[in-house]
C-alpha positions in Angstrom: 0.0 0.0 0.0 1.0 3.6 -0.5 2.1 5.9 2.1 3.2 9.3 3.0 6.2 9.2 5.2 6.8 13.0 5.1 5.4 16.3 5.7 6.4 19.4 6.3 10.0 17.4 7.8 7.7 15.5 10.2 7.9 11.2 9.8 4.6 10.7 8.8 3.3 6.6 8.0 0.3 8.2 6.8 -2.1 6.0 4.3 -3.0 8.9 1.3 -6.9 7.4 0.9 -10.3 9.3 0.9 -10.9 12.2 3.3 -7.9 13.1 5.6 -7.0 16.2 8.3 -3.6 16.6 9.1 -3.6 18.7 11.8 -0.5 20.8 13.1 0.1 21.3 17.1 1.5 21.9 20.2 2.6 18.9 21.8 0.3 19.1 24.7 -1.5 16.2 26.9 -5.0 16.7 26.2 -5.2 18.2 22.3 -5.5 14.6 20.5 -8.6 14.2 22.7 -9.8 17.8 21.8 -9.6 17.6 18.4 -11.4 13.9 18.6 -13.8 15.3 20.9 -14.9 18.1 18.2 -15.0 15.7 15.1 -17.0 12.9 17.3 -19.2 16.2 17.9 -19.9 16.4 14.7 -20.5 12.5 13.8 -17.1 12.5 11.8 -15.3 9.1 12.5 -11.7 8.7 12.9 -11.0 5.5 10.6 -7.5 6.1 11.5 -4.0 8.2 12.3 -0.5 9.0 12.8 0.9 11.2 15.2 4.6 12.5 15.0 6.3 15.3 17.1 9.6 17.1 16.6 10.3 17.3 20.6 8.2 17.0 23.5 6.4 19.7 24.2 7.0 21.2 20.9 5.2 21.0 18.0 3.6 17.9 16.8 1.4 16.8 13.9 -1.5 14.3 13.7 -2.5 12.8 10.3 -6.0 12.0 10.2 -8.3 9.6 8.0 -11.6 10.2 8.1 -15.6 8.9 7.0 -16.9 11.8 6.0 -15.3 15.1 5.1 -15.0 18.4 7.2 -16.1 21.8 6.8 -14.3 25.0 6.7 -16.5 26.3 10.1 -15.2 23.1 11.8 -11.7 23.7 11.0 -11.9 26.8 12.3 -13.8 25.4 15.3 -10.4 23.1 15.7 -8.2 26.5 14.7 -9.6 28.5 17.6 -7.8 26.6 19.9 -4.3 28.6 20.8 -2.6 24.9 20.4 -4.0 23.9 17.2 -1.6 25.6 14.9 -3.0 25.1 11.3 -5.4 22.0 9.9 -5.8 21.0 6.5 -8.2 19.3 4.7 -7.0 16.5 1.9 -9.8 15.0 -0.3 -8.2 12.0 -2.4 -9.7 9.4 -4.4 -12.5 11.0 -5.8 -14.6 11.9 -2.3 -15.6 15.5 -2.0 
């Protein structure tokens, strides 16, 4: 299977399939939780994801694949939290 093992100079073992998040961070107890906490909120499923961090307590990023695809207002929901430092959504393999 495919996989992306970089981004942005973080180790990723990411699998590059349907509707993924990869979310930037601090490297804080507690933020993994938040950000499933707000996509369980709205009925999006975590199918599965990667974490990787430069340091601890630095930054970190999360690779996320998902059901169902994300809205803008609910990355900005994820962005208004001073630790979240940027999310992106991917759509790949023909899902919108």
């Amino acid at each position: 299977d495919p996989r992306i093992v970089r981004i942005d100079g973080f180790r990723v073992d990411a699998i590059p399939a349907g509707h993924m998040l990869v979310a930037r961070n601090v490297d804080e107890p507690g933020l993994i939780g938040f950000i499933g906490t707000v996509l369980g909120d709205a009925d999006i499923n975590i199918a599965g994801m990667f974490n990787a961090r430069g340091v601890i307590g630095g930054e970190a990023m999360t690779v996320y694949n998902l059901d169902e695809p994300i809205t803008e207002e609910l990355q900005d929901r994820l962005e208004d939290d001073d630790r979240v430092i940027e999310t992106r959504y991917i759509a790949l393999n023909g899902t919108n």
